[in-house]
VMD Tcl script that builds the backbone (N, CA, C; Angstrom):
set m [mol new atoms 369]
animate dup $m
set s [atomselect $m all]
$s set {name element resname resid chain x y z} {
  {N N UNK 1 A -36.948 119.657 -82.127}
  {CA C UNK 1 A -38.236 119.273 -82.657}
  {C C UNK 1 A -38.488 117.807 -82.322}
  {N N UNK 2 A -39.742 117.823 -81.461}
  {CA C UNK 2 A -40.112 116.070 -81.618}
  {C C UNK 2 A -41.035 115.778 -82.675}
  {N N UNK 3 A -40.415 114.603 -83.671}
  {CA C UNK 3 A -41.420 114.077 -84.366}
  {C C UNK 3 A -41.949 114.771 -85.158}
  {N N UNK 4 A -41.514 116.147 -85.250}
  {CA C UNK 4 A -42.225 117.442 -86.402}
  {C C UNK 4 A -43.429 117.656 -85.547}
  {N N UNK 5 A -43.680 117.703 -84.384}
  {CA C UNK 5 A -44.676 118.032 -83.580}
  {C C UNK 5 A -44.901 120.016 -83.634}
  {N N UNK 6 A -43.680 120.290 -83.851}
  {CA C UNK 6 A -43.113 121.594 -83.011}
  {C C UNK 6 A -43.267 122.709 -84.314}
  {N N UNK 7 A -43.468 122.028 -85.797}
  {CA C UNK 7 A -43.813 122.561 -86.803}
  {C C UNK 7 A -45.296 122.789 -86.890}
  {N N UNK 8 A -46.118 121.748 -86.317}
  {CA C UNK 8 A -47.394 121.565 -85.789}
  {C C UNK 8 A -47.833 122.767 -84.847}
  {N N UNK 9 A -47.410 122.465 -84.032}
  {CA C UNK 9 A -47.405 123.425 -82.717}
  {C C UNK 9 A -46.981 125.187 -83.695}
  {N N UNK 10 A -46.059 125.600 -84.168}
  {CA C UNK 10 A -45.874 126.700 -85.103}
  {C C UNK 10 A -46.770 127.128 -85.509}
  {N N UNK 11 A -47.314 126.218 -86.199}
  {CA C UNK 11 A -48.718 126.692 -87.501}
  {C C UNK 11 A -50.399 126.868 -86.612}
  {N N UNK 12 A -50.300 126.415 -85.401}
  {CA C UNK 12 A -51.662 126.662 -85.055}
  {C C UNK 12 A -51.028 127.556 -83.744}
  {N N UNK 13 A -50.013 127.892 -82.864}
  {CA C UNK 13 A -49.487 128.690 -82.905}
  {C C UNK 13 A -50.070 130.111 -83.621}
  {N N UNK 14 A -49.066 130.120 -84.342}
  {CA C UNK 14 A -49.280 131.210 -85.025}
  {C C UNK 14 A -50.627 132.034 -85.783}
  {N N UNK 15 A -51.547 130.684 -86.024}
  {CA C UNK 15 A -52.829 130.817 -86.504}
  {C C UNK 15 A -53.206 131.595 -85.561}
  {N N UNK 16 A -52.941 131.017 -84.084}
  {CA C UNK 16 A -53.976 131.595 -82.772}
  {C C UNK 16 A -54.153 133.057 -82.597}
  {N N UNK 17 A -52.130 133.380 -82.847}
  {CA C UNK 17 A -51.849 134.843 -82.639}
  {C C UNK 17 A -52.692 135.917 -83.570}
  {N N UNK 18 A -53.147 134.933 -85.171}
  {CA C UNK 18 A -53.527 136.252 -85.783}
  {C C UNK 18 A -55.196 136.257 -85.582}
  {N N UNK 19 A -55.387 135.660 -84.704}
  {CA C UNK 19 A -57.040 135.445 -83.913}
  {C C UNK 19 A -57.254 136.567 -83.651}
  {N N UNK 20 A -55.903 136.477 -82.186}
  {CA C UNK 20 A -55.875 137.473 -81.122}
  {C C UNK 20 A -55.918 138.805 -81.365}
  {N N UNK 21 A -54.730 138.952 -82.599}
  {CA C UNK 21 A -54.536 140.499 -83.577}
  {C C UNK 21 A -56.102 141.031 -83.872}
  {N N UNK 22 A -56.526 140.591 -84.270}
  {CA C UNK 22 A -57.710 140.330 -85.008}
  {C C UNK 22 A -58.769 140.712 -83.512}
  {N N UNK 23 A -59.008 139.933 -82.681}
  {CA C UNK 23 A -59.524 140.065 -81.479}
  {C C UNK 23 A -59.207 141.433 -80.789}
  {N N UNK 24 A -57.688 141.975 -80.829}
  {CA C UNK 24 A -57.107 142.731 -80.270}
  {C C UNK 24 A -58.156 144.339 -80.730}
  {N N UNK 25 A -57.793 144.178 -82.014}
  {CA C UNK 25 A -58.385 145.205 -83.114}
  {C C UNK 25 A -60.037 145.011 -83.028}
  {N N UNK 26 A -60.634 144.445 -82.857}
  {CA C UNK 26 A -62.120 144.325 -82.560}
  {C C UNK 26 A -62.411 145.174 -81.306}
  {N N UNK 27 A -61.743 144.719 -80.004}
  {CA C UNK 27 A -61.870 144.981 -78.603}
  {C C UNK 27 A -61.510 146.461 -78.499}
  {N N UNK 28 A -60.639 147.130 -79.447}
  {CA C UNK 28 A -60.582 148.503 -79.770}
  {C C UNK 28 A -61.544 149.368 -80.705}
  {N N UNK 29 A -61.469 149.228 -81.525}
  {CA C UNK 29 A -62.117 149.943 -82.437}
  {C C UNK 29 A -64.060 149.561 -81.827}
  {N N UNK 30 A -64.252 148.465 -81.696}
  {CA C UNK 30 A -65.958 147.940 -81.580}
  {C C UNK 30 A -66.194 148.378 -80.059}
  {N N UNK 31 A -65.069 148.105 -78.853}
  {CA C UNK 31 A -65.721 147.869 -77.758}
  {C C UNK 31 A -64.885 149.294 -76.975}
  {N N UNK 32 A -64.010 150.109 -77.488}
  {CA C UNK 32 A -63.300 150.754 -76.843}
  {C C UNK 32 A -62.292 150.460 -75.363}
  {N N UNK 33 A -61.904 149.348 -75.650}
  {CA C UNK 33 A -61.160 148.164 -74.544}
  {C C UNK 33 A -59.974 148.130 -75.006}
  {N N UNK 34 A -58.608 148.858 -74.423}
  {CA C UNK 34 A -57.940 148.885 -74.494}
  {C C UNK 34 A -57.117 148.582 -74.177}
  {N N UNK 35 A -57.031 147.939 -72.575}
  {CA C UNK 35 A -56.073 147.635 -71.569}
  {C C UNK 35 A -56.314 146.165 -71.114}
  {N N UNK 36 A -57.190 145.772 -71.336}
  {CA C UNK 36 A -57.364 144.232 -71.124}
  {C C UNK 36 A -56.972 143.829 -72.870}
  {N N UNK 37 A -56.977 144.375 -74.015}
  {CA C UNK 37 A -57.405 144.270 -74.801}
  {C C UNK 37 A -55.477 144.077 -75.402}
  {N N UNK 38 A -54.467 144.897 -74.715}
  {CA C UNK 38 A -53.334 144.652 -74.706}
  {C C UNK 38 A -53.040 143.814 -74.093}
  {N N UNK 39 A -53.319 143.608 -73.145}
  {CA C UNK 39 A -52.945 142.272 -72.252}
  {C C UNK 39 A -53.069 140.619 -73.084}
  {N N UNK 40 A -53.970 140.769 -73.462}
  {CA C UNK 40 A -54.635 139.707 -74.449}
  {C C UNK 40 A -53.340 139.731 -75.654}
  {N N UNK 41 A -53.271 140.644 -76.317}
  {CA C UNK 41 A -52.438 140.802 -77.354}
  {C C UNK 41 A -51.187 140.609 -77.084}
  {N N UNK 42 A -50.559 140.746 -75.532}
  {CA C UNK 42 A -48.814 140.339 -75.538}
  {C C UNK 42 A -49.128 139.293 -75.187}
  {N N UNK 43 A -50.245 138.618 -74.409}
  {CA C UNK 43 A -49.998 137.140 -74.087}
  {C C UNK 43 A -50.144 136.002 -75.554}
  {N N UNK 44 A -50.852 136.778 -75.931}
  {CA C UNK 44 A -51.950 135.990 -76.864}
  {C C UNK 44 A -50.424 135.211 -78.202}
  {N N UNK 45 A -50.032 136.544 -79.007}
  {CA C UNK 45 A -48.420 135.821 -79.736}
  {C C UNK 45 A -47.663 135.756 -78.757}
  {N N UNK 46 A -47.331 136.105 -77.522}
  {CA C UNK 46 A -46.192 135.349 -77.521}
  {C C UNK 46 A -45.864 133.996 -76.969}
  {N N UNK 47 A -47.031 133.627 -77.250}
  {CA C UNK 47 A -47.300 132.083 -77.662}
  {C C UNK 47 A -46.233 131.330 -78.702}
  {N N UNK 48 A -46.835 131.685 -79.832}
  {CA C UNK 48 A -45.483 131.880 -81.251}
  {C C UNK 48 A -44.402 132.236 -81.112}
  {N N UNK 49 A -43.998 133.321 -80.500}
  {CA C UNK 49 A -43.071 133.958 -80.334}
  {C C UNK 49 A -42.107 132.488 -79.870}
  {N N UNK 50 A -42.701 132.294 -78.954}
  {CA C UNK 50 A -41.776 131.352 -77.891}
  {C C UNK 50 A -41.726 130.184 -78.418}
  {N N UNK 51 A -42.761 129.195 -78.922}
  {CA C UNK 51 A -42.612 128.615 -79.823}
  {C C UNK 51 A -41.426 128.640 -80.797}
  {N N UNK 52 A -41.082 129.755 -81.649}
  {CA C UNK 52 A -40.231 130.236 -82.713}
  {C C UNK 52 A -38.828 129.852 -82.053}
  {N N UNK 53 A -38.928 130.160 -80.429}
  {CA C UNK 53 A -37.388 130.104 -80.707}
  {C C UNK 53 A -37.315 129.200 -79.866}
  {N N UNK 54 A -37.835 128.231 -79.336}
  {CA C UNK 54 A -37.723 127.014 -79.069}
  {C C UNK 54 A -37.218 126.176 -80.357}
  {N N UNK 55 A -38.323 126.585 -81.596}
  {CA C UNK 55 A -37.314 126.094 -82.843}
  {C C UNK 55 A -36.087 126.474 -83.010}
  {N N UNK 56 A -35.921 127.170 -82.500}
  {CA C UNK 56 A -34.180 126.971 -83.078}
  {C C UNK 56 A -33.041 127.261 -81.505}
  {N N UNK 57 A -33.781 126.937 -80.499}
  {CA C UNK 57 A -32.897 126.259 -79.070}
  {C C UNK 57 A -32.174 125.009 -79.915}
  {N N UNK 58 A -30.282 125.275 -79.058}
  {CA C UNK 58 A -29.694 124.971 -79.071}
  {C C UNK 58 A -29.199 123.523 -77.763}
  {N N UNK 59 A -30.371 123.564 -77.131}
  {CA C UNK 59 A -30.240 122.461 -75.829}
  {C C UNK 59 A -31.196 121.943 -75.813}
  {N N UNK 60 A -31.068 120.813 -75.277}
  {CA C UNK 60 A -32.961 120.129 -74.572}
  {C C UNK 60 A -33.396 121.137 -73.591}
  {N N UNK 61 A -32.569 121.825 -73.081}
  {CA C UNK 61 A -32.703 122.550 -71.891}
  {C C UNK 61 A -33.273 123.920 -72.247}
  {N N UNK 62 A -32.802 124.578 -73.059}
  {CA C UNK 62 A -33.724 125.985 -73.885}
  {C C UNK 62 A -34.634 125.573 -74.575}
  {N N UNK 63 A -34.931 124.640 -75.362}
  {CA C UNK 63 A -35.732 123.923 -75.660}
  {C C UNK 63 A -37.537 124.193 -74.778}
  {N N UNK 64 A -37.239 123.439 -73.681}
  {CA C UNK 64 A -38.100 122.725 -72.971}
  {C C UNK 64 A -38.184 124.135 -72.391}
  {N N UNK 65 A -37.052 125.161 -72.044}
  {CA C UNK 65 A -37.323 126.512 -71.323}
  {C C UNK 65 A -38.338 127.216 -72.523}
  {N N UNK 66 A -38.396 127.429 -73.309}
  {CA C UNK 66 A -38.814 128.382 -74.289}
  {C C UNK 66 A -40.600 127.665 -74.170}
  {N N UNK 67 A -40.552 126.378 -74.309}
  {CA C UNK 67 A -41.912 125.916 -74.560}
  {C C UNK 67 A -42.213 126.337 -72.853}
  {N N UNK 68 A -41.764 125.926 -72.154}
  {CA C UNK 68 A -42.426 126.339 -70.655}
  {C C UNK 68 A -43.376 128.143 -70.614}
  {N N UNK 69 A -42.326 128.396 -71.103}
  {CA C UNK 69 A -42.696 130.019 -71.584}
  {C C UNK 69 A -43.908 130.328 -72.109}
  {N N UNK 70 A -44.057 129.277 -73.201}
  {CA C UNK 70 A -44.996 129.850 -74.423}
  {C C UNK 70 A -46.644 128.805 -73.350}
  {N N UNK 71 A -46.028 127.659 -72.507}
  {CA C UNK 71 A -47.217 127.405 -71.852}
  {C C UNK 71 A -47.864 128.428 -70.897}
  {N N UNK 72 A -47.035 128.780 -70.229}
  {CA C UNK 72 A -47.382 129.519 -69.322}
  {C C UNK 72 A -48.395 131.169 -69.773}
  {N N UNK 73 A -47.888 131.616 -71.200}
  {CA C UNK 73 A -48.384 132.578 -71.713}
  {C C UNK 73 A -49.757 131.936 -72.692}
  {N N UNK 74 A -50.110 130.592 -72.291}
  {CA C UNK 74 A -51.560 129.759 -72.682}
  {C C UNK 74 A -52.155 130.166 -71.673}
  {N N UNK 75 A -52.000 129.679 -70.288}
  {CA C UNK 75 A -52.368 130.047 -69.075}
  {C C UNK 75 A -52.742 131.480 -69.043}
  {N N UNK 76 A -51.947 132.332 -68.900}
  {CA C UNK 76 A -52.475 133.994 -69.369}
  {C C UNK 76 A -52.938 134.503 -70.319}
  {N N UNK 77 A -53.182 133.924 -71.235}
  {CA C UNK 77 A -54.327 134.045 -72.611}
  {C C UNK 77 A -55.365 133.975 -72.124}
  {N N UNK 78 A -55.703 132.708 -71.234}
  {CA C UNK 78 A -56.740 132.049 -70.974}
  {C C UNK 78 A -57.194 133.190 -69.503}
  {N N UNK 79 A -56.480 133.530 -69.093}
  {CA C UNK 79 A -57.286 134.782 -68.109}
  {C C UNK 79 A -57.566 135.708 -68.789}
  {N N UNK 80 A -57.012 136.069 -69.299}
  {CA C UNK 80 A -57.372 137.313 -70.072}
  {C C UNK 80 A -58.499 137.211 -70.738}
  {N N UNK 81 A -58.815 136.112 -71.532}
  {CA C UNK 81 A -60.409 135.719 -72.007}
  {C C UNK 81 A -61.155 135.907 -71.379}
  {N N UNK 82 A -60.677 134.903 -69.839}
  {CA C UNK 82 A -62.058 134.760 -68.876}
  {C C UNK 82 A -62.709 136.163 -68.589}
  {N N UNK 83 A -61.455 137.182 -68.182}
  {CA C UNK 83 A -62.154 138.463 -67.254}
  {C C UNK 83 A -62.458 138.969 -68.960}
  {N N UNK 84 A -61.751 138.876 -69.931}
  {CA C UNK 84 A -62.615 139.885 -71.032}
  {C C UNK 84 A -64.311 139.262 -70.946}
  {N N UNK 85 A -64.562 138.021 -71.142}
  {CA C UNK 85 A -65.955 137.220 -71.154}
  {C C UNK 85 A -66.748 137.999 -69.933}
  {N N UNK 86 A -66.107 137.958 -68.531}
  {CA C UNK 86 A -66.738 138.106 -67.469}
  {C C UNK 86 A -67.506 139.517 -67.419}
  {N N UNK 87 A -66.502 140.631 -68.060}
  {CA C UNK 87 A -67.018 142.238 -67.895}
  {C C UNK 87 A -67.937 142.616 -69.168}
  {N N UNK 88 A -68.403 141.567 -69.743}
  {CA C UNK 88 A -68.885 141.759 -70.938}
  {C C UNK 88 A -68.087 142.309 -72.298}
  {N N UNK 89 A -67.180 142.225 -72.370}
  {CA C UNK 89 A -66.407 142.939 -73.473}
  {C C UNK 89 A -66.239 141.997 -74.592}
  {N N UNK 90 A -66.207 140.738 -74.399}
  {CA C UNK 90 A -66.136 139.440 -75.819}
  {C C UNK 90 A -67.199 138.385 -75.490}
  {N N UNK 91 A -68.196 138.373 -76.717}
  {CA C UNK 91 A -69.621 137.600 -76.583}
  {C C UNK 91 A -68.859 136.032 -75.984}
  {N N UNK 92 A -69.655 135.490 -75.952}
  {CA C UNK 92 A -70.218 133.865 -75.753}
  {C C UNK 92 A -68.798 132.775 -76.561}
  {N N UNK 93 A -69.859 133.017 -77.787}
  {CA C UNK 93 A -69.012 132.900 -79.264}
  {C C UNK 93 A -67.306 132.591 -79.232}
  {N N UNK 94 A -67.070 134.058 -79.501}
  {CA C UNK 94 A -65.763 134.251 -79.625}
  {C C UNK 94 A -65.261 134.254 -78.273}
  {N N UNK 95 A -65.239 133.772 -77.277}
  {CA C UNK 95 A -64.586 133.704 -76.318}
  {C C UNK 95 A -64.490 132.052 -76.314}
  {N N UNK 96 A -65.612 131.056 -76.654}
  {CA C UNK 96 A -65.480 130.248 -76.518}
  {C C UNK 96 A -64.218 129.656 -77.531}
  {N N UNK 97 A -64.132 129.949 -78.758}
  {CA C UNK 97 A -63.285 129.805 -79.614}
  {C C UNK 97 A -62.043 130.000 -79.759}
  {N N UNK 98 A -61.635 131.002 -78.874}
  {CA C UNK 98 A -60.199 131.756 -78.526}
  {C C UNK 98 A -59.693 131.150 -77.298}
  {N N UNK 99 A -60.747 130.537 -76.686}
  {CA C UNK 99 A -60.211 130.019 -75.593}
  {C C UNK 99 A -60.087 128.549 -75.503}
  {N N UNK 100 A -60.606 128.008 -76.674}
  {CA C UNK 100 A -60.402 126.504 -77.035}
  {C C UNK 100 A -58.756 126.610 -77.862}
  {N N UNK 101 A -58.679 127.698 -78.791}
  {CA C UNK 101 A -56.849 127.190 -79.113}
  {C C UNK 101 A -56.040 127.630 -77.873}
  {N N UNK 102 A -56.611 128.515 -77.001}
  {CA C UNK 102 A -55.214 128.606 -76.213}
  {C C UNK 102 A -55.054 127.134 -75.484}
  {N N UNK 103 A -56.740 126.611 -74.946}
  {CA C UNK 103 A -56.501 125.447 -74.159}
  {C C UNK 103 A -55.552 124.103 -75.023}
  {N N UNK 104 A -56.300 123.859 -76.539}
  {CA C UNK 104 A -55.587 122.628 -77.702}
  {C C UNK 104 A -53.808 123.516 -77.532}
  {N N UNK 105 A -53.758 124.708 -77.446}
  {CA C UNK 105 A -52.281 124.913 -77.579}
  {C C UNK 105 A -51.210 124.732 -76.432}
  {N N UNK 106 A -52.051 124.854 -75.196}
  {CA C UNK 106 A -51.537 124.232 -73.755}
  {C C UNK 106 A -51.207 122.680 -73.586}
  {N N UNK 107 A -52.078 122.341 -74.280}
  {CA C UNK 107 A -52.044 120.472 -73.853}
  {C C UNK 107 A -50.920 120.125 -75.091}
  {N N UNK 108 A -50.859 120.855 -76.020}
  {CA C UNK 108 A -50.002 120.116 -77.240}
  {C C UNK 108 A -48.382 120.758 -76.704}
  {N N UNK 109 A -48.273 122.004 -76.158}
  {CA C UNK 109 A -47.222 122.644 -75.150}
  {C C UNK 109 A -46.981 121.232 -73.840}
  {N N UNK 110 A -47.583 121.020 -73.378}
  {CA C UNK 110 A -47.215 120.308 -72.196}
  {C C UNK 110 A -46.915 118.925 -72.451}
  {N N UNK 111 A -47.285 118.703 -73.418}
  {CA C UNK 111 A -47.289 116.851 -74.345}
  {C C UNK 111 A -45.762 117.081 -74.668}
  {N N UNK 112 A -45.510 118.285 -75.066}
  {CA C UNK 112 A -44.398 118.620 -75.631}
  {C C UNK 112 A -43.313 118.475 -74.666}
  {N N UNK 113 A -43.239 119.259 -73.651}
  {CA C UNK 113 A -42.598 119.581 -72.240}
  {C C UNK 113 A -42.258 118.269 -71.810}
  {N N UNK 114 A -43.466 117.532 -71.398}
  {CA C UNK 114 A -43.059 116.476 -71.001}
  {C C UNK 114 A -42.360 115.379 -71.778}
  {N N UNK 115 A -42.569 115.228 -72.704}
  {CA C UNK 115 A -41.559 114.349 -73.778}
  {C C UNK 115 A -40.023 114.702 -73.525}
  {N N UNK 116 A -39.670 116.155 -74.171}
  {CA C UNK 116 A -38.611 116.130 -73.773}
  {C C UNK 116 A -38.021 116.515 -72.378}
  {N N UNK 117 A -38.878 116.417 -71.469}
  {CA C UNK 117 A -37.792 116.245 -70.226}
  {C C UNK 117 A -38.184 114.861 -69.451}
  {N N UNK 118 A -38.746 113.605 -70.334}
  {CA C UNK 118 A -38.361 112.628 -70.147}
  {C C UNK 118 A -39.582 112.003 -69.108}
  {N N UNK 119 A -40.697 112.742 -68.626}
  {CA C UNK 119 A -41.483 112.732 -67.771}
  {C C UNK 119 A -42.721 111.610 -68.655}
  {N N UNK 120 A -42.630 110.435 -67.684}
  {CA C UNK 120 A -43.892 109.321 -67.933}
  {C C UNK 120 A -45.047 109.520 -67.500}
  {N N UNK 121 A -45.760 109.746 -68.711}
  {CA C UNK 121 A -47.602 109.606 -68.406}
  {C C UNK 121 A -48.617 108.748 -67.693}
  {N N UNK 122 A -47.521 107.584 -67.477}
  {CA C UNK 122 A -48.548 105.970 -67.723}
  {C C UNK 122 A -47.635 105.773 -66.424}
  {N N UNK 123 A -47.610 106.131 -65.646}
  {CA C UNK 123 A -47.365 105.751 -64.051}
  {C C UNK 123 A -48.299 105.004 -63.114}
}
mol reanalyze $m
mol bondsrecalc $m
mol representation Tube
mol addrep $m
């Protein structure tokens, strides 16, 4: 944990995932979207997921692996929005919103990353 950042990162984290649940279950039942609609849903927690056990990595090195993880599954959140937005399946609205925590959860992931593997901003 840096700085209790990573307890931070947990709680909106995890907030995001029960968006997505939530999103997941809309895109089914309202829009009959099922397969983009899973896609969204494994990327979407295992955000948290990875997060979670970055909390309790035993190295700087699993550490920084686990958050790499949970960035990279920001990155695929964030497609999964776009083409749900693009085919019409999630309004304006809620796409804009779901796709602002994955982005605040990418940059607070990579702030993260880079801290602990020692990487300078101000070059």
């Amino acid at each position: 944990m840096i700085n209790g950042k990573e307890n931070v990162l947990y709680a909106k984290a995890y907030a995001s995932a029960t968006r997505v649940v939530k999103a997941h279950q809309y895109l089914g039942q309202e829009k009959r979207e099922f397969v983009l609609a899973k896609q969204l849903l494994r990327s979407g927690t295992s955000i948290g997921a990875n997060v979670a056990e970055a909390n309790g990595a035993i190295s700087d090195a699993e550490f920084s692996a686990k958050l790499s993880i949970a960035y990279k599954g920001c990155l695929e959140t964030k497609y999964w929005l776009d083409l749900l937005k693009d085919t019409n399946f999630n309004d304006e609205k809620q796409d804009r919103s779901l796709y602002a925590d994955a982005d605040e959860l990418g940059r607070m992931l990579f702030a993260s990353i880079r801290k602990v593997r020692g990487i300078r901003t101000d070059k």
